[in-house]
RONU-585228 format. One record per residue (C-alpha): residue number from 1; residue in three letters; x, y, z. Coordinates in Angstrom, 1 decimal, padded with zeros to 4 digits. Example, Ala and Ser with C-alpha at 12.3 -4.5 7.8 and 13.67 -1.06 7.14 Angstrom:
// RONU-585228
<site><num>1</num><residuo>ALA</residuo><east>012.3</east><north>-004.5</north><up>007.8</up></site>
<site><num>2</num><residuo>SER</residuo><east>013.7</east><north>-001.1</north><up>007.1</up></site>
// end
This chain:
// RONU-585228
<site><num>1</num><residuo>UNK</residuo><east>002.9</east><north>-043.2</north><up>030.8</up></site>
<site><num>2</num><residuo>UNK</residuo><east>005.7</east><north>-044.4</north><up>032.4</up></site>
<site><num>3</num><residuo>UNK</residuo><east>006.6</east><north>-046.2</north><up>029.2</up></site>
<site><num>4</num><residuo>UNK</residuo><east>006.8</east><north>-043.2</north><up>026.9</up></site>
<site><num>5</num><residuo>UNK</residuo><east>008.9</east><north>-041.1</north><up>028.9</up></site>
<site><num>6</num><residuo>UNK</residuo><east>011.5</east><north>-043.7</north><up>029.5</up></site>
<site><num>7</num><residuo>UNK</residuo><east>011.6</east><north>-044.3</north><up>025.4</up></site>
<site><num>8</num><residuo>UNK</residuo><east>011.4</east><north>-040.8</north><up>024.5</up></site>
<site><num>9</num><residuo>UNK</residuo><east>014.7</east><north>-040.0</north><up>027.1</up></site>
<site><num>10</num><residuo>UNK</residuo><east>016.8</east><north>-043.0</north><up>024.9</up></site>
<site><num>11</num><residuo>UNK</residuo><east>015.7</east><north>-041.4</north><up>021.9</up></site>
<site><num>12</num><residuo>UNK</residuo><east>016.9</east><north>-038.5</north><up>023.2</up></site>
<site><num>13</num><residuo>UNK</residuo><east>019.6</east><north>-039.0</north><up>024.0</up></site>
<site><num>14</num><residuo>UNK</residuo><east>020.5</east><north>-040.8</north><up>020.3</up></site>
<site><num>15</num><residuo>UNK</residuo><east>019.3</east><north>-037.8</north><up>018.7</up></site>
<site><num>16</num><residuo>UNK</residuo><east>021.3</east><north>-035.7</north><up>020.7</up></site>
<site><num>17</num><residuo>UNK</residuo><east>024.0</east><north>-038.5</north><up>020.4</up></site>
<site><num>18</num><residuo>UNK</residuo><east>024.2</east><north>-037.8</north><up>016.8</up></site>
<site><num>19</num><residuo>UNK</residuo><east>024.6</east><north>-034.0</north><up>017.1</up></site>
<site><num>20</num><residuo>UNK</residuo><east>027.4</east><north>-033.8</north><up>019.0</up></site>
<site><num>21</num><residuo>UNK</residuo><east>029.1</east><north>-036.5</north><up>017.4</up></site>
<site><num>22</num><residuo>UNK</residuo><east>028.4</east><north>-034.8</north><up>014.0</up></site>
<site><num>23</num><residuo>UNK</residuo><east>029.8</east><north>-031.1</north><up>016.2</up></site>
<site><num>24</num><residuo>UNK</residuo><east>032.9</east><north>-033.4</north><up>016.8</up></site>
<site><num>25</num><residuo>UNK</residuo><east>033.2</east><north>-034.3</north><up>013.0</up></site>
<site><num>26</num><residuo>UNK</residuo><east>032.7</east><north>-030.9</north><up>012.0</up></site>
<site><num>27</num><residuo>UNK</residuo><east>035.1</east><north>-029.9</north><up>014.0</up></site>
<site><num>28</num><residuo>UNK</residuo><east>038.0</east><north>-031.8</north><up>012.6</up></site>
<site><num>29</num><residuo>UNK</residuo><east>037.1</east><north>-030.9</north><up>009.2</up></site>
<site><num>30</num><residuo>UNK</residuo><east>039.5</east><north>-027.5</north><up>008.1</up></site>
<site><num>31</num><residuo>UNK</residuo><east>037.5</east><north>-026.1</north><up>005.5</up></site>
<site><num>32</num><residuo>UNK</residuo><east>034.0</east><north>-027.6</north><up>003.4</up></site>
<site><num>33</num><residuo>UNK</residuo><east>034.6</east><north>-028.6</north><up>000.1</up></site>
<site><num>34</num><residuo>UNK</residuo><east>032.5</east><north>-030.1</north><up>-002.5</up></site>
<site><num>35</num><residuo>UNK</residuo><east>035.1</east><north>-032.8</north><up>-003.8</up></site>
<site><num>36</num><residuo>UNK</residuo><east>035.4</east><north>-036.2</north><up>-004.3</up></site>
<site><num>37</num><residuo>UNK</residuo><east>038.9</east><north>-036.3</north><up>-001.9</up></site>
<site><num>38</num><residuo>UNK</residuo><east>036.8</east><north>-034.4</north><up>000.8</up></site>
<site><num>39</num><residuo>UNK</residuo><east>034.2</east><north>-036.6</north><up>000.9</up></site>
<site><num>40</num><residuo>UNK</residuo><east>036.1</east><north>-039.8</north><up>000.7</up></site>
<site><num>41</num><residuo>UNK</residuo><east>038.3</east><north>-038.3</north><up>004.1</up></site>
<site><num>42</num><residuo>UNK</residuo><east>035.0</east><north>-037.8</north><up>005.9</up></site>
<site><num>43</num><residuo>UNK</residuo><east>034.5</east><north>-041.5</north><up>004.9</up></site>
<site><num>44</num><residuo>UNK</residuo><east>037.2</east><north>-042.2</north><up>007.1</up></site>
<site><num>45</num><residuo>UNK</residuo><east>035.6</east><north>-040.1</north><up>010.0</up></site>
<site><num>46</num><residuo>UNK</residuo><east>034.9</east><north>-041.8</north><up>013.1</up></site>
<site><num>47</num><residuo>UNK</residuo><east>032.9</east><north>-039.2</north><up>014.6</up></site>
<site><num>48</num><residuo>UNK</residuo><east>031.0</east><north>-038.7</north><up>011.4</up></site>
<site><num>49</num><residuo>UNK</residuo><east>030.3</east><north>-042.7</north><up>011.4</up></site>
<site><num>50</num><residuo>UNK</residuo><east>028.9</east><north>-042.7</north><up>014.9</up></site>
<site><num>51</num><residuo>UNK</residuo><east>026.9</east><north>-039.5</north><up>014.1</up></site>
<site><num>52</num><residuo>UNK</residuo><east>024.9</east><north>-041.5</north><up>011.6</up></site>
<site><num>53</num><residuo>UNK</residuo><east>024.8</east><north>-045.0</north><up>013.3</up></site>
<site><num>54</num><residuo>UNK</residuo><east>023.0</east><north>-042.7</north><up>016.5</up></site>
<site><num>55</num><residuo>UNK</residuo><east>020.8</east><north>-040.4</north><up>014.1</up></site>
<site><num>56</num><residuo>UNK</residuo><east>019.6</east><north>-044.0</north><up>012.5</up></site>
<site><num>57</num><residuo>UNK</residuo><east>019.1</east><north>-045.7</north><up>016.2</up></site>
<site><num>58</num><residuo>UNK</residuo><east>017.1</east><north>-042.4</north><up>017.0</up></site>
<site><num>59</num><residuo>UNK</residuo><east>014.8</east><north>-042.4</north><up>013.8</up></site>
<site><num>60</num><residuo>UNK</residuo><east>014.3</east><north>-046.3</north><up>014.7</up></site>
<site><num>61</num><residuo>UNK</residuo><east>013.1</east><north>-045.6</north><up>018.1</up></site>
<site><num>62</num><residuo>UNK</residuo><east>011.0</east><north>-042.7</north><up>017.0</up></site>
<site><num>63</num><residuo>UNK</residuo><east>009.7</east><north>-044.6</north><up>014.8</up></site>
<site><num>64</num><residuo>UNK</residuo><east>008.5</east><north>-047.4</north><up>017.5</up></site>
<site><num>65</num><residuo>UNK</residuo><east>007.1</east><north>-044.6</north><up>019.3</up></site>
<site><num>66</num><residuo>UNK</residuo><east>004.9</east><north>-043.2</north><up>016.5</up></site>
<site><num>67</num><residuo>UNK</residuo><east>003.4</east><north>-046.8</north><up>016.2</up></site>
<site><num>68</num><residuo>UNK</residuo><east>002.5</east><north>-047.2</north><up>019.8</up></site>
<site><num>69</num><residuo>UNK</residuo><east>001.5</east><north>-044.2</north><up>021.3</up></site>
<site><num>70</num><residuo>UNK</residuo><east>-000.6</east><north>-040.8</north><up>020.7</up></site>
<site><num>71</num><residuo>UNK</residuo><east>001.6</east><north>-038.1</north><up>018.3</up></site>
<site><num>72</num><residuo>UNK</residuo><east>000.4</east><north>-035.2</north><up>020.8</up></site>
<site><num>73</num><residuo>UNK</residuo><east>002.8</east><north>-036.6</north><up>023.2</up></site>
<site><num>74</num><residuo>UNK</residuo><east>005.4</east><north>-038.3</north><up>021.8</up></site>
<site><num>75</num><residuo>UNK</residuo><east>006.4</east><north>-034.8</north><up>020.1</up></site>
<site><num>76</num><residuo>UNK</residuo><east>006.3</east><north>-032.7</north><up>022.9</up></site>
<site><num>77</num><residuo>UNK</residuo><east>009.0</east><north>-035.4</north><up>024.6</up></site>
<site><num>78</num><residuo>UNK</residuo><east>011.2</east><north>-034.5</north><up>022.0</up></site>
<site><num>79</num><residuo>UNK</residuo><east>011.9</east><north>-031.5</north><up>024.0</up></site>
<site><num>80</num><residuo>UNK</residuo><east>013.8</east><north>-033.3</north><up>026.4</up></site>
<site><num>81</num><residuo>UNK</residuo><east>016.8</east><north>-033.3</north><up>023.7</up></site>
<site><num>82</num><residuo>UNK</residuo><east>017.1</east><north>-029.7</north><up>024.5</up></site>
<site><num>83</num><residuo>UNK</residuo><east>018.1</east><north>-030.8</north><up>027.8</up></site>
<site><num>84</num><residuo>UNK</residuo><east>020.6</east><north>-032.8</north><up>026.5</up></site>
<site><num>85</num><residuo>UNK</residuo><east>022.0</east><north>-030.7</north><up>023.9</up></site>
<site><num>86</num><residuo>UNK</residuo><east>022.9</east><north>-027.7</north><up>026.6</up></site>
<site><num>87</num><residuo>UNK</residuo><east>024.7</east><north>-030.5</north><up>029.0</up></site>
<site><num>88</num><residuo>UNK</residuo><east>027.3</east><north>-031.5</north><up>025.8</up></site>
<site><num>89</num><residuo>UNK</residuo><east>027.4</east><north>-028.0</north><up>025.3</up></site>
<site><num>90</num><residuo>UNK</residuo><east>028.3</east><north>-027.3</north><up>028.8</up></site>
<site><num>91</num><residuo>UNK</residuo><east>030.7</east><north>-030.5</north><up>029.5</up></site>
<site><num>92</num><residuo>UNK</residuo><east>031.8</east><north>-031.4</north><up>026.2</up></site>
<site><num>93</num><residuo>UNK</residuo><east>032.6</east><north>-028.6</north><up>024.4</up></site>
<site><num>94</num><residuo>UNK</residuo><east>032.6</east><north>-026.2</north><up>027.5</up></site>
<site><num>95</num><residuo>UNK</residuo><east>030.2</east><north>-023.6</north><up>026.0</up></site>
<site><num>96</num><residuo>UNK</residuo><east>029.4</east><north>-020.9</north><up>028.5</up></site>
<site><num>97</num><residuo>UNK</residuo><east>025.6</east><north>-020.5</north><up>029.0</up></site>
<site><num>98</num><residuo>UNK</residuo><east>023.8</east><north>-017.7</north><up>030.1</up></site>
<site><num>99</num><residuo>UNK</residuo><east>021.5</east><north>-018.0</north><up>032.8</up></site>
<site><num>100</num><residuo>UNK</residuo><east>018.4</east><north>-017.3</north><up>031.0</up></site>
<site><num>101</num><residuo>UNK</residuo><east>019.2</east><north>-020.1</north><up>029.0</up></site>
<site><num>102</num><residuo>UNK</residuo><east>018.8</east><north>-022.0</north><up>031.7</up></site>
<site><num>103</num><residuo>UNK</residuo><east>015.8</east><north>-020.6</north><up>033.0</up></site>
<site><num>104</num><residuo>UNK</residuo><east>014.3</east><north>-021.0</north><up>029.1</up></site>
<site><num>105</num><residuo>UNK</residuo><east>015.4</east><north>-024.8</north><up>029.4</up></site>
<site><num>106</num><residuo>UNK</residuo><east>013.6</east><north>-024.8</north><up>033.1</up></site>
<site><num>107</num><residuo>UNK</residuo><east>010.3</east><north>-023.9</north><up>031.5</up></site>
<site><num>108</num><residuo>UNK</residuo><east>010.9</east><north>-026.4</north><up>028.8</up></site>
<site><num>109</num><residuo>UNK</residuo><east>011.1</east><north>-028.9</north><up>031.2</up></site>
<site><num>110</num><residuo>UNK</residuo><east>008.4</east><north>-027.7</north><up>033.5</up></site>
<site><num>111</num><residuo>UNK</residuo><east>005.7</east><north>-028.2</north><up>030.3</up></site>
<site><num>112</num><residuo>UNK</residuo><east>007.4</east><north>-031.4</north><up>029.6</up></site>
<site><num>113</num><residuo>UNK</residuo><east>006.1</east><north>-032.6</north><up>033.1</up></site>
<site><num>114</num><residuo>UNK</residuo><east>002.9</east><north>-030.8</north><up>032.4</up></site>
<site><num>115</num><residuo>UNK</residuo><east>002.3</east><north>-032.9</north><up>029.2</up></site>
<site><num>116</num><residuo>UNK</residuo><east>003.4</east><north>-036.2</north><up>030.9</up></site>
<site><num>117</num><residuo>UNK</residuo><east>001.2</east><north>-035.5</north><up>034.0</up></site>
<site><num>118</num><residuo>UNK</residuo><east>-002.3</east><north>-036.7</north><up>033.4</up></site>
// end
């Protein structure tokens, strides 16, 4: 079980990864425009590149854990990405969040550990 969990954190954390990498693109980008100069400048985006290069590692990994273990909890895990996703919020972009927030991510967590336990 062990197994799972451990793979479903990395993937995780790619997933997530890739979010806030894409956040970080999207925030150097001024204004959205449907042109061949914007899209060749967001070409040349770092953050955009390592968005995709996670996003791909996560779908890889996911992938893996579709092949080798039972759907009804490898999907569930993906919850743990919530987890993640509120901590870049918090430290990387310095979000304020509310405590029931928190205490909605707590009971995420809590039937995250009720699905692993067997």
């Amino acid at each position: 079980m062990w197994k799972i969990v451990l793979l479903s954190i990395i993937q995780c954390l790619f997933l997530s990864g890739g979010q806030v990498f894409l956040k970080l693109a999207m925030n150097r980008i001024d204004r959205f425009r449907w042109t061949g100069a914007f899209l060749r400048e967001q070409l040349a985006n770092g953050w955009l590149l390592a968005s995709g290069v996670s996003m791909i590692a996560a779908t890889f990994l996911w992938m893996y854990i579709l092949k080798h273990f039972d759907l009804s909890i490898a999907y569930p895990l993906t919850s743990i990405g919530y987890l993640f996703g509120m901590l870049a919020g918090v430290f990387i972009f310095h979000e304020t969040v509310p405590v029931t927030r928190w205490i909605g991510l707590l009971l995420v967590v809590g039937g995250i550990c009720l699905i692993v336990k067997q």
